[in-house]
C-alpha positions, 0 to 999 in steps of 0.5 A: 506235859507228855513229850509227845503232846508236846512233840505234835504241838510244835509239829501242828505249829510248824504246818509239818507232818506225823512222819517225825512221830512215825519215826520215833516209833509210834503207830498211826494209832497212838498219834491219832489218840494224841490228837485225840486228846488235843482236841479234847483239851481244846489244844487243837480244832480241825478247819480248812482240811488241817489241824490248827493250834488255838489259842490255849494250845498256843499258850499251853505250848508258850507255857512248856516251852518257858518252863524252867525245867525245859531249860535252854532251847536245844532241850525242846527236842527229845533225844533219839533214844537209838544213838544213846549209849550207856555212860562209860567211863572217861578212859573207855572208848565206845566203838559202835557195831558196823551193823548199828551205823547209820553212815556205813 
């Protein structure tokens, strides 16, 4: 399954909003085509004025989530690809760029 999919799965499950989508850099247009495509796969149905997991997006995310290749609970959430930083080796020290730092 896609990490996105995934991603709005445990988001519509939670009752949150797309702002931690919108965050990792996808547009309005790309989320839309992601609910899009829960709805078609009957992940998801739109009642009450939001979007509800159904039983089959539950068992489809129950299914993700326990997949071994998932592993261990803290693997759920994708890495923020803008703190990764190449492998270096053991002896280097790694100094971010001041204009790269967050907590400046």
């Amino acid at each position: 399954m896609h990490n996105n999919i995934r991603l709005l799965l445990q988001l519509v499950q939670q009752k949150s909003d797309i702002s931690f989508l919108l965050q990792q850099g996808l547009t309005y247009t790309q989320i839309s085509a992601l609910f899009e495509k829960a709805v078609r796969q009957d992940w998801l149905k739109f009642y009450d004025d939001s979007f509800h997991l159904t039983d089959l997006g539950k068992q489809v995310l129950q299914e993700e989530t326990s997949n071994k290749t998932m592993g261990h609970q803290s693997m759920w959430i994708s890495a923020d690809e803008r703190f990764v930083i190449p492998q270096i080796d053991i002896d280097d020290i790694f100094l971010p760029k001041k204009k790269d730092s967050y907590f400046s």
